[in-house]
MDAnalysis code that builds the backbone (N, CA, C; Angstrom):
import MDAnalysis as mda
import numpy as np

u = mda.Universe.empty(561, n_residues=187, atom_resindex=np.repeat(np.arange(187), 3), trajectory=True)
u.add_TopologyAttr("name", ["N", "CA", "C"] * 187)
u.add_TopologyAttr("resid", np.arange(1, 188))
u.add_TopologyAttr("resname", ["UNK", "UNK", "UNK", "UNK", "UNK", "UNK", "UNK", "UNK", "UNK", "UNK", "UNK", "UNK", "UNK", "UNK", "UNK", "UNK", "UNK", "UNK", "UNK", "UNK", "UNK", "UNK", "UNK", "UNK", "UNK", "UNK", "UNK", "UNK", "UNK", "UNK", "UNK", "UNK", "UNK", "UNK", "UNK", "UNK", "UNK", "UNK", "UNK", "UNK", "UNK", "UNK", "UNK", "UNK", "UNK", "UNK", "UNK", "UNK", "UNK", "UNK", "UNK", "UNK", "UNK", "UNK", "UNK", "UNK", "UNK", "UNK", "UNK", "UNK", "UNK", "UNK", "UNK", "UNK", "UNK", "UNK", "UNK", "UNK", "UNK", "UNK", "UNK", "UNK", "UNK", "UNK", "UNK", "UNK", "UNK", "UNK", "UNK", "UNK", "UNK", "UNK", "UNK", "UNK", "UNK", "UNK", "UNK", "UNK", "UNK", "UNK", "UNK", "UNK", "UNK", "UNK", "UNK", "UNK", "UNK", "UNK", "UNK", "UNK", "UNK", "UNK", "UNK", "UNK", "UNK", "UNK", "UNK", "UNK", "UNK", "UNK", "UNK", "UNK", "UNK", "UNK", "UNK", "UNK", "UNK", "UNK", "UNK", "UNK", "UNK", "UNK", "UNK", "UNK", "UNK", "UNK", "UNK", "UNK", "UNK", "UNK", "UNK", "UNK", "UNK", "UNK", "UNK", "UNK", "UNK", "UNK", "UNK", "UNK", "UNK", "UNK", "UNK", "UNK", "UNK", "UNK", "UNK", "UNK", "UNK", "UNK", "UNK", "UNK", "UNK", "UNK", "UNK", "UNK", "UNK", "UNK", "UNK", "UNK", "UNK", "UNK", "UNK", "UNK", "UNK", "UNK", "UNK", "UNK", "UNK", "UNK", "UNK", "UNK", "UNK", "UNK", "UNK", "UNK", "UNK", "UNK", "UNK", "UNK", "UNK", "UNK", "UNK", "UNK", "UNK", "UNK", "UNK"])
u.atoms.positions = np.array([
    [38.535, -34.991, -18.039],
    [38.783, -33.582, -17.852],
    [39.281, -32.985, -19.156],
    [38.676, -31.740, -20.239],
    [39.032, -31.055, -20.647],
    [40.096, -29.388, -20.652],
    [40.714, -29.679, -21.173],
    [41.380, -28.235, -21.103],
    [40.547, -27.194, -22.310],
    [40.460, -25.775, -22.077],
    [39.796, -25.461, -22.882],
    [40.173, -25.019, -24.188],
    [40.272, -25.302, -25.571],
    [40.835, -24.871, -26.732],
    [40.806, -22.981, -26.505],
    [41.483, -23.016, -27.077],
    [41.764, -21.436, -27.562],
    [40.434, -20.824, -27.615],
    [39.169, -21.082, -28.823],
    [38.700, -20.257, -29.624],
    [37.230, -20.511, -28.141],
    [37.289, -21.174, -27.323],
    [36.454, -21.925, -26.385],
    [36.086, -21.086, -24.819],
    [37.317, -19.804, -24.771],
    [36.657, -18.836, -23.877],
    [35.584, -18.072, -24.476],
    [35.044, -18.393, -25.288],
    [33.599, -17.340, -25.723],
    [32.812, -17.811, -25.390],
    [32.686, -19.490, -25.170],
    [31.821, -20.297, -24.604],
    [31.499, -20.249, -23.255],
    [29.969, -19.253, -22.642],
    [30.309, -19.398, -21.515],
    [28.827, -19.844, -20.707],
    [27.894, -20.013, -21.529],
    [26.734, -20.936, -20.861],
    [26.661, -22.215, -20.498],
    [28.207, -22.506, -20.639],
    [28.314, -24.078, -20.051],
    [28.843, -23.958, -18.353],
    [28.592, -22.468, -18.526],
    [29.163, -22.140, -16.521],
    [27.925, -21.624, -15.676],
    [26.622, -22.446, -15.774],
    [25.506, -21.817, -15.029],
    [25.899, -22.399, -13.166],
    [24.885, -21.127, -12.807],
    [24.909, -21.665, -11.410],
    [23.773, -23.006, -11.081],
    [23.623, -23.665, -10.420],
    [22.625, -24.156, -9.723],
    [22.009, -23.090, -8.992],
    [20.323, -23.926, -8.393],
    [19.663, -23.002, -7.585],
    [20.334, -22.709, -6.237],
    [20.755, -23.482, -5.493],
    [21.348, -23.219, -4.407],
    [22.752, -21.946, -4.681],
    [23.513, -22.517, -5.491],
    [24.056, -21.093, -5.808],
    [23.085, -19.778, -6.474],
    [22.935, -19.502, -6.794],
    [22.133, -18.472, -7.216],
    [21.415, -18.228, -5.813],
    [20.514, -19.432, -5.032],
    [20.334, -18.536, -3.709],
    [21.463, -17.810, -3.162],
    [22.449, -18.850, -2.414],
    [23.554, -18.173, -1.839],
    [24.167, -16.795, -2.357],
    [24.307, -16.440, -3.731],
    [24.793, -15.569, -4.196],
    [23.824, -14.177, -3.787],
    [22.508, -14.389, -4.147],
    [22.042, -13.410, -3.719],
    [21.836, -12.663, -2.775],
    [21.729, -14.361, -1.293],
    [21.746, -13.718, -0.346],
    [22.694, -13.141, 0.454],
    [24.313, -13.594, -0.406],
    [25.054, -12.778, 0.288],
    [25.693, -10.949, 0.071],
    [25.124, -11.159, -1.488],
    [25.544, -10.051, -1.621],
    [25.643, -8.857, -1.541],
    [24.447, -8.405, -0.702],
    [23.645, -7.205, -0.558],
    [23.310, -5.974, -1.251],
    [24.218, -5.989, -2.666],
    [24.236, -4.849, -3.338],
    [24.085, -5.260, -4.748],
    [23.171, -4.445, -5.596],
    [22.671, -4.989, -6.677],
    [22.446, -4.130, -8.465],
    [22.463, -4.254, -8.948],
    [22.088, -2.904, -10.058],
    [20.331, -3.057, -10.686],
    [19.678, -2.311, -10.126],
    [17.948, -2.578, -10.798],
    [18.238, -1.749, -12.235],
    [17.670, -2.627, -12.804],
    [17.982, -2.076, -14.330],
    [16.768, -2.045, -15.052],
    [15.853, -0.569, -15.850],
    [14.504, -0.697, -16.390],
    [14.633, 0.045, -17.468],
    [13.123, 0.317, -18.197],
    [13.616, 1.209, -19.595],
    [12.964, 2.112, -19.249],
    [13.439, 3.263, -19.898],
    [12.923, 4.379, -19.799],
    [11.640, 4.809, -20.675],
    [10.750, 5.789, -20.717],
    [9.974, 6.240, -22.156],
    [10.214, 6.056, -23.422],
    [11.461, 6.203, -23.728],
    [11.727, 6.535, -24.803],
    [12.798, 5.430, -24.977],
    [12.809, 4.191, -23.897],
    [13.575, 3.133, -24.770],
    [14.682, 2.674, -24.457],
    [15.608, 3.923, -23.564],
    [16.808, 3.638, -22.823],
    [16.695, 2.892, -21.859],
    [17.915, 1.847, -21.657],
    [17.944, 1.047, -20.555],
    [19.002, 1.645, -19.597],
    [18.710, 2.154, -18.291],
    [19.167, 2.465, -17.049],
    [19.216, 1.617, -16.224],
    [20.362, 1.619, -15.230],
    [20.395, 0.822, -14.153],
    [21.269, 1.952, -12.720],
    [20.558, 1.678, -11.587],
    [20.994, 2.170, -10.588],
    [21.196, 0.785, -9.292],
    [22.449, 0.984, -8.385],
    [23.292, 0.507, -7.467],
    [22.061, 0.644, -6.392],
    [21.649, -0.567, -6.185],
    [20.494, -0.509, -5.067],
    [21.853, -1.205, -3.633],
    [21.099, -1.178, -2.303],
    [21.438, -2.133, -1.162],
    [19.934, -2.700, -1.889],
    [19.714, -4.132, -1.160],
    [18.606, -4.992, -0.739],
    [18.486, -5.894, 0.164],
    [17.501, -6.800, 0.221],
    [17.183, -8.401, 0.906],
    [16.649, -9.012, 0.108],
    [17.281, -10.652, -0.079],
    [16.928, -11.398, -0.658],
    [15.601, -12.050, 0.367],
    [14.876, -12.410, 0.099],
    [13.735, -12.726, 0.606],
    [13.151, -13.863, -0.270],
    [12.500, -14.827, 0.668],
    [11.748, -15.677, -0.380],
    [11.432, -15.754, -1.785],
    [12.946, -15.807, -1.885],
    [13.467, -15.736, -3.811],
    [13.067, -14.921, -4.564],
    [12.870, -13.627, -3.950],
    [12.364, -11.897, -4.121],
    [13.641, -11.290, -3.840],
    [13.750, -10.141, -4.732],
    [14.433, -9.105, -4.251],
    [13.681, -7.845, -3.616],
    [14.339, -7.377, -2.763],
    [13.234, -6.330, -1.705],
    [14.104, -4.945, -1.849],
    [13.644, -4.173, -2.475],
    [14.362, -2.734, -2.546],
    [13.195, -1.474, -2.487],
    [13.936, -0.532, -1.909],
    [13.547, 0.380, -1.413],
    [13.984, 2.098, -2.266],
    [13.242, 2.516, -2.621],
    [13.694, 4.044, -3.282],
    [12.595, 4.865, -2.432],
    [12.567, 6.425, -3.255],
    [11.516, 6.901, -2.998],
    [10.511, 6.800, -4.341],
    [9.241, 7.017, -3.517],
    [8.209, 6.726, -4.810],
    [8.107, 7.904, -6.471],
    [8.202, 9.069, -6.030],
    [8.724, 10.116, -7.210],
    [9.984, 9.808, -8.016],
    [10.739, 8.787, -7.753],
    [11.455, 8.965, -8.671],
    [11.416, 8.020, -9.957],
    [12.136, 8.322, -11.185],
    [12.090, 7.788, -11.983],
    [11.923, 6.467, -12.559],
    [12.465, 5.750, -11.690],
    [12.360, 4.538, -11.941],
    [11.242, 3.584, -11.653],
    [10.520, 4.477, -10.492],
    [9.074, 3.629, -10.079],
    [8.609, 3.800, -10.926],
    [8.089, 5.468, -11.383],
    [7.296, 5.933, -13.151],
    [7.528, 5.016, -13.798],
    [8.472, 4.401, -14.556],
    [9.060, 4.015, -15.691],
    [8.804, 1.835, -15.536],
    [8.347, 1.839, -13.662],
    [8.099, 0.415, -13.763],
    [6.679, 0.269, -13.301],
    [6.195, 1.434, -12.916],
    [4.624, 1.030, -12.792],
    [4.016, 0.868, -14.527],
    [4.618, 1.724, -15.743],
    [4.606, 2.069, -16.838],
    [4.761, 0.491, -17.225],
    [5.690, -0.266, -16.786],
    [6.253, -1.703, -17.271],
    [6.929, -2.252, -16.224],
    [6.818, -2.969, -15.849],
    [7.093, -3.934, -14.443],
    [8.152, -4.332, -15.119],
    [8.896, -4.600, -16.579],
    [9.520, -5.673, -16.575],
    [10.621, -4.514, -16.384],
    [11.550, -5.425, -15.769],
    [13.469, -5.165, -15.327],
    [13.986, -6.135, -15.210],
    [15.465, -5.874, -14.880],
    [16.449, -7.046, -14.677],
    [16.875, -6.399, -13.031],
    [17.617, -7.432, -12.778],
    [18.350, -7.315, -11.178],
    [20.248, -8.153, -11.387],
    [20.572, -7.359, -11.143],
    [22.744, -8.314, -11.752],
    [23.193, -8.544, -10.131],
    [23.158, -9.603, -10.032],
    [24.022, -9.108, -8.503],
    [25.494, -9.667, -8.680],
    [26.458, -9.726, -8.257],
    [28.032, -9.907, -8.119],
    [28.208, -10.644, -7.028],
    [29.070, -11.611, -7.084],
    [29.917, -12.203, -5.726],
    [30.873, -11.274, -5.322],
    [31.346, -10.773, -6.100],
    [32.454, -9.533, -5.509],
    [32.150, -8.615, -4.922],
    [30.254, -8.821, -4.516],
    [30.125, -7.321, -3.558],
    [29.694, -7.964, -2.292],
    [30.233, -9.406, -1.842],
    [29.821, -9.767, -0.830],
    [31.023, -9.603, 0.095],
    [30.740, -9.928, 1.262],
    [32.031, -9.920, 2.308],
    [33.122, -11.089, 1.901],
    [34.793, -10.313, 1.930],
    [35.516, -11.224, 1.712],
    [35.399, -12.571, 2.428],
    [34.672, -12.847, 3.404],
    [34.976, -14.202, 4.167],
    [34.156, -14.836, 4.057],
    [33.301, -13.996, 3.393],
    [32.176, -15.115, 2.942],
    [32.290, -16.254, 2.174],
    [31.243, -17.411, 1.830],
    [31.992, -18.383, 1.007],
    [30.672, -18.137, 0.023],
    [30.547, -16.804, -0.876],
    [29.610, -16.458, -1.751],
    [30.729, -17.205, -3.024],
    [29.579, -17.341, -3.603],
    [30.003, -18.029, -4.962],
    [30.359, -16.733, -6.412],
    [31.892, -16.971, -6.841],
    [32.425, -16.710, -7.299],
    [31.132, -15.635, -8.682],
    [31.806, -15.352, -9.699],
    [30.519, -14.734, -10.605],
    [29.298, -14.086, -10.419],
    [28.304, -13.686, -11.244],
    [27.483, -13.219, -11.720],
    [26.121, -14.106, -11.993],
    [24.944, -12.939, -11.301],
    [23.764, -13.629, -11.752],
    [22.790, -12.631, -11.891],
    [22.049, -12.896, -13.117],
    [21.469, -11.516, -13.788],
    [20.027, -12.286, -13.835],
    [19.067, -11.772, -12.925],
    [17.381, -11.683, -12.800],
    [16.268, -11.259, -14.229],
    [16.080, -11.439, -15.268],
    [14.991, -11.042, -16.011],
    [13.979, -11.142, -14.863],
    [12.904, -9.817, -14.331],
    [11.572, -10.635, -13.531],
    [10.738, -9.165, -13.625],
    [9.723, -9.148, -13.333],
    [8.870, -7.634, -13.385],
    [8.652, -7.332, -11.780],
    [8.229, -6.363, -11.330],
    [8.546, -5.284, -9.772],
    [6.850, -5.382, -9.820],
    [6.943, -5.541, -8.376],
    [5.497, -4.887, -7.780],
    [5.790, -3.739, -6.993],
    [5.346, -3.173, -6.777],
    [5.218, -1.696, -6.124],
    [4.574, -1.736, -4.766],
    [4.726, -1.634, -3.616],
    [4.257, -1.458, -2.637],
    [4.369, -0.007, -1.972],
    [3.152, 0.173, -1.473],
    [2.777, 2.127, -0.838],
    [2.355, 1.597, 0.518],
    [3.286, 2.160, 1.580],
    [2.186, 2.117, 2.871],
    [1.533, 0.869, 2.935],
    [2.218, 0.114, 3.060],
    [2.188, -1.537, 3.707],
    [2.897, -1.871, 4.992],
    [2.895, -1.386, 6.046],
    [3.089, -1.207, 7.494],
    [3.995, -2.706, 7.661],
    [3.317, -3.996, 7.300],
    [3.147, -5.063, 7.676],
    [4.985, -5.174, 6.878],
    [4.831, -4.800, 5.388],
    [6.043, -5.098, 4.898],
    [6.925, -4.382, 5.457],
    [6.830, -2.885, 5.562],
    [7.771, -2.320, 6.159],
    [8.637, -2.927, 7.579],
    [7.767, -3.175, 8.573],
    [8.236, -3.827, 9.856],
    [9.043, -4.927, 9.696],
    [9.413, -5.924, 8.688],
    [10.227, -6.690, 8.423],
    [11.244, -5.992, 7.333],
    [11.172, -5.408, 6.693],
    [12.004, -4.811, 5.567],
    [12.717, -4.243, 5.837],
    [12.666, -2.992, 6.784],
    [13.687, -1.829, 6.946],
    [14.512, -2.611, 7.516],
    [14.327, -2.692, 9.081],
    [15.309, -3.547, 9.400],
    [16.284, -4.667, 8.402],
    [15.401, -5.617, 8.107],
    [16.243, -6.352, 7.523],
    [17.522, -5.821, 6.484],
    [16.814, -4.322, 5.812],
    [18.008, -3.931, 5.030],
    [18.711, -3.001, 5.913],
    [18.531, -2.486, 7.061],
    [19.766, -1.585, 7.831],
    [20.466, -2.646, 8.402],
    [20.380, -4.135, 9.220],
    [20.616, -4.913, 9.449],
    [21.853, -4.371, 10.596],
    [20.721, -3.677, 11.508],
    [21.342, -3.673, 13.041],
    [21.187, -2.152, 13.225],
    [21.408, -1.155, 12.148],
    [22.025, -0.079, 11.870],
    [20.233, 1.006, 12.534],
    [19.922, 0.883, 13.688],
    [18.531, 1.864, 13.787],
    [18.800, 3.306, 13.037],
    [19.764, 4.064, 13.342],
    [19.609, 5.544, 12.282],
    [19.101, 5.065, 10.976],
    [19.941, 4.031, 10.419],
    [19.458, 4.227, 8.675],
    [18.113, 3.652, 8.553],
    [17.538, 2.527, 9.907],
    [16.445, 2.028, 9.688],
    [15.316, 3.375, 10.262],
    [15.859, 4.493, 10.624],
    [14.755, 5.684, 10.973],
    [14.794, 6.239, 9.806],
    [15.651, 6.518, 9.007],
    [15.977, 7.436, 7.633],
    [15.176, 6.435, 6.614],
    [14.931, 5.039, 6.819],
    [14.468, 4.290, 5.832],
    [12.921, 4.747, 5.873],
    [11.979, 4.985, 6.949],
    [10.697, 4.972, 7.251],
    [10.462, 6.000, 6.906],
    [10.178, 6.927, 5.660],
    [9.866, 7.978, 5.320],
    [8.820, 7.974, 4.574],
    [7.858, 8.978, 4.825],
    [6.651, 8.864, 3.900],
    [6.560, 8.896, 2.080],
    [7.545, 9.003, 1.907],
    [7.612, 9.121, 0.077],
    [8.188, 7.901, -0.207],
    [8.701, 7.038, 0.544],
    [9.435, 6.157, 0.054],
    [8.879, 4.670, 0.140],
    [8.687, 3.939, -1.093],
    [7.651, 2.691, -1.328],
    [9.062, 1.396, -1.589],
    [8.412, 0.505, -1.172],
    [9.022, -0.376, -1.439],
    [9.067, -1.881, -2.976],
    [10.246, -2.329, -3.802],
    [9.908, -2.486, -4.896],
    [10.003, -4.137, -4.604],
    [9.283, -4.961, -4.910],
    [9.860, -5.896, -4.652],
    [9.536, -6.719, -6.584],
    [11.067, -7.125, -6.584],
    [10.881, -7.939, -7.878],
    [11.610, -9.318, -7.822],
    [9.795, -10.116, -8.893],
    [10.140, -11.326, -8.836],
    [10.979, -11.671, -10.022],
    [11.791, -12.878, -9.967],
    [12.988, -13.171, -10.703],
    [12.083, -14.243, -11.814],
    [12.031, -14.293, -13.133],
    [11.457, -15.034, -13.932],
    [12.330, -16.004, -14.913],
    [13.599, -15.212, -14.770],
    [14.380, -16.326, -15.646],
    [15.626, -15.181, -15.390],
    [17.070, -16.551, -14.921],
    [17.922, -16.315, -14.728],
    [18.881, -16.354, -15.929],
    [19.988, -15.215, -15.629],
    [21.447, -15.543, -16.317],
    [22.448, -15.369, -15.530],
    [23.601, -16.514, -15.456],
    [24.413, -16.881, -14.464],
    [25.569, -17.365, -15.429],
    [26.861, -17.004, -14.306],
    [28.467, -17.140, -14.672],
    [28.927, -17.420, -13.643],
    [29.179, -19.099, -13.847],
    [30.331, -19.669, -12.317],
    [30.879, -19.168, -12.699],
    [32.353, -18.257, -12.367],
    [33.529, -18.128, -12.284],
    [34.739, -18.779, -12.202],
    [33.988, -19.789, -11.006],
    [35.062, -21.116, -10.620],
    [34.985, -21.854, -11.576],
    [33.445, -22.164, -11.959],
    [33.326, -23.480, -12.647],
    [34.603, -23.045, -14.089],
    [34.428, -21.977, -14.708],
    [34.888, -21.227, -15.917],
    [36.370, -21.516, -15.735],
    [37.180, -20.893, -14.027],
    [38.465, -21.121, -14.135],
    [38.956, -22.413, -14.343],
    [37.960, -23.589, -13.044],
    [38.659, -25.158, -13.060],
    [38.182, -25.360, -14.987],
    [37.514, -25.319, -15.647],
    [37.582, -25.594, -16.998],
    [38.786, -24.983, -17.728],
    [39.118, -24.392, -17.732],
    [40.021, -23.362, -18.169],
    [41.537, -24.065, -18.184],
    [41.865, -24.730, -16.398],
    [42.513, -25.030, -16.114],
    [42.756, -26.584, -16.143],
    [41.217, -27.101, -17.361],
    [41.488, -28.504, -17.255],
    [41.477, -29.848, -15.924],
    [40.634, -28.995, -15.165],
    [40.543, -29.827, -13.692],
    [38.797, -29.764, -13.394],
    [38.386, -29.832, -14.765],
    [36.825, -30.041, -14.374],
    [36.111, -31.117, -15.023],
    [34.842, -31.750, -14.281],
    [34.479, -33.293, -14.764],
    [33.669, -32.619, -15.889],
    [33.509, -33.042, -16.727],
    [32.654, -32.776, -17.705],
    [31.195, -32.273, -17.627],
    [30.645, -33.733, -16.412],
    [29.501, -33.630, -15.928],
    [28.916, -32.239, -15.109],
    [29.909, -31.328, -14.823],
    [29.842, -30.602, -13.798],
    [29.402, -29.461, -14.857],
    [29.539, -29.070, -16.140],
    [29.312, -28.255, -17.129],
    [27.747, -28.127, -17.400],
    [27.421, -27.158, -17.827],
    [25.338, -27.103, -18.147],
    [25.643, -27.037, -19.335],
    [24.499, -27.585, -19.937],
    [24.281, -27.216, -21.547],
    [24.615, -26.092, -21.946],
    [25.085, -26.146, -23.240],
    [25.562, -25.037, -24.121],
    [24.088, -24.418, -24.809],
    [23.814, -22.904, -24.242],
    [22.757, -22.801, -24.626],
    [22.560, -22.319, -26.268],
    [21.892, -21.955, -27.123],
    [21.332, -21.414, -28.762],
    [22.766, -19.952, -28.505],
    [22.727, -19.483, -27.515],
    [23.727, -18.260, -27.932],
    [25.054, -19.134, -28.196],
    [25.665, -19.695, -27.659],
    [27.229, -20.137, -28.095],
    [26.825, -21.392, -29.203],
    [25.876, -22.377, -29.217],
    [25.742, -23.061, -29.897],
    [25.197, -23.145, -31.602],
    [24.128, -22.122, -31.562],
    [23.883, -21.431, -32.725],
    [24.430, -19.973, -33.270],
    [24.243, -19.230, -32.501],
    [24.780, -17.851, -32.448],
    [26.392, -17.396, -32.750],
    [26.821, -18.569, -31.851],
    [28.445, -18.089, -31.893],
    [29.096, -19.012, -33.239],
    [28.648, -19.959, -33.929],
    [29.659, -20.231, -35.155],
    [28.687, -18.886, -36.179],
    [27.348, -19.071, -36.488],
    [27.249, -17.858, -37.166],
    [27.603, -16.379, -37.409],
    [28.360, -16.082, -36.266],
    [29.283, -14.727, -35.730],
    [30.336, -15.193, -36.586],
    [31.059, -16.134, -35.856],
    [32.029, -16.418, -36.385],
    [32.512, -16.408, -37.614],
    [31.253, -16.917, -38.269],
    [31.727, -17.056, -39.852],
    [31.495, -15.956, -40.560],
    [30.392, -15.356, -40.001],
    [30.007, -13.472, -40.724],
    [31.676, -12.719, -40.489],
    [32.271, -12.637, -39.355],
    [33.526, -12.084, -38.869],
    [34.313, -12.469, -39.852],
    [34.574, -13.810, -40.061],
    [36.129, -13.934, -40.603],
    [36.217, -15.210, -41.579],
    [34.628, -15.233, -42.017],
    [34.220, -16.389, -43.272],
    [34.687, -18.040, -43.312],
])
């Protein structure tokens, strides 16, 4: 068991999730930030609800707005979801997990809708009547490469109560990236 040196909280790709976490996380969390670029280059992100679905995220806007433009234009986005937006009693896993993946667009797909709404009002029929509106398409994006932050794993390291083995590789950002910072900063 290591305790972590001082200069060693910058190091933090040695705290990935596994797949099973990263499922669990997603599927508990229900609330998410879709994040795309704009025309001109800006990166935006808006506070979706969703369903995790067969390792899809399933979200719903209306079709006029900006963000469909801007991903039929380029499919590629990110998706961040949080353990902190799941229910306290849940046993969602601590941290952060951030989706690189590109959106398909669905219009008037009956078949998807009939499983979708529901699943995202999840009991609630008013919001699943307010969901079925004719302008509104559904986005579903696939996840192509993850970025993830145990939390736990980060604290038990922190706190010197973690097996070594339990750590992921240190990826090119802390391993290459971070002494070259370092030394540009403060020589």
């Amino acid at each position: 068991m290591a305790l972590v040196q001082t200069h060693e909280h910058e190091t933090v790709s040695i705290y990935p999730y596994d797949d099973e976490q990263i499922d669990k996380i997603c599927s508990l969390s229900g609330e998410c930030v879709l994040m795309w670029s704009t025309k001109d280059g800006w990166p935006v992100g808006v506070m979706h609800a969703y369903v995790w679905h067969d390792g899809r995220f399933w979200i719903t806007c209306a079709g006029h707005r900006h963000r469909v433009a801007a991903l039929r234009r380029d499919p590629r986005c990110s998706v961040v979801v949080s353990g902190a937006t799941a229910p306290p009693d849940s046993d969602c896993p601590r941290g952060t997990a951030t989706a690189k993946g590109r959106a398909i667009i669905h219009e008037d797909n009956q078949e998807l809708k009939d499983w979708f709404y529901p699943a995202l009002a999840q009991g609630n029929t008013g919001f699943e009547k307010i969901l079925d509106s004719p302008l509104r398409v559904i986005l579903e994006i696939v996840p192509e490469k993850w970025i993830t932050y145990d939390a736990e794993k980060a604290g038990r390291h922190f706190a010197g109560t973690i097996d070594e083995d339990e750590l992921g590789p240190m990826l090119s950002s802390d391993s290459d990236r971070m002494p070259k910072y370092r030394e540009k900063r403060f020589g």
